[in-house]
KOLPAMAR-410254 format. One record per residue (C-alpha): residue in three letters; y, z, x. Coordinates in steps of 0.5 Angstrom, whole numbers, plus 2048, in hexadecimal, padded with zeros to 3 digits. Example, Ala and Ser with C-alpha at 12.3 -4.5 7.8 and 13.67 -1.06 7.14 Angstrom:
% KOLPAMAR-410254
ala7F7810819 ser7FE80E81B 
***
This chain:
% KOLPAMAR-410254
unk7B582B82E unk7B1829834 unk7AE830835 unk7AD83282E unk7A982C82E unk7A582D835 unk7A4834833 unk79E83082D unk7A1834828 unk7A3830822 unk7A683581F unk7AB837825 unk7AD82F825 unk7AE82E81E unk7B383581F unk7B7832826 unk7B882C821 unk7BA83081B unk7BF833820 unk7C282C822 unk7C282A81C unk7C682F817 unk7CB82E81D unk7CD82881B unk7CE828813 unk7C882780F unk7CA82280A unk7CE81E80F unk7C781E812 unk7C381D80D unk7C781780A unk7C6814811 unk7BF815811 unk7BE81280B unk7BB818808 unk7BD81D803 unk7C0823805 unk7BB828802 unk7B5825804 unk7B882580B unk7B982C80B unk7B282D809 unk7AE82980E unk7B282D813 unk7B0834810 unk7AB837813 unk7A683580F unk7A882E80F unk7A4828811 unk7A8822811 unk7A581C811 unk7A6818818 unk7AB812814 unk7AD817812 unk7AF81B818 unk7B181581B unk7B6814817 unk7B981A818 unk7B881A820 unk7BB81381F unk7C281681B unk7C381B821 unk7C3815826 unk7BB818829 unk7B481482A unk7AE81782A unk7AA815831 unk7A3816832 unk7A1817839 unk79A81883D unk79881F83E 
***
């Protein structure tokens, strides 16, 4: 997920993370996460646009952080 973040692309990111996700089962997930499971697998879609609570709480069910660091 590191690369797919690195290459800048959003859309490579969003894909390495709906590959991490749909390994673990969606709604397990989704319930963890405190979302609905079809608004998660819409965010995760290619042209989805989460919104950072959102994707925090995401990261946070799959036991990630986002980390920000110097360029």
């Amino acid at each position: 997920m590191t690369a797919a973040r690195e290459e800048g692309d959003s859309t490579t990111f969003l894909r390495a993370l709906c590959d991490v996700t749909d390994a673990r089962v969606m709604s397990t997930l989704a319930a963890k996460a405190h979302l609905n499971r079809e608004n998660l697998y819409r965010m995760l879609s290619e042209h989805g646009n989460p919104q950072l609570d959102s994707l925090t709480a995401l990261l946070y069910a799959l036991d990630l952080r986002l980390a920000v660091a110097v360029k």
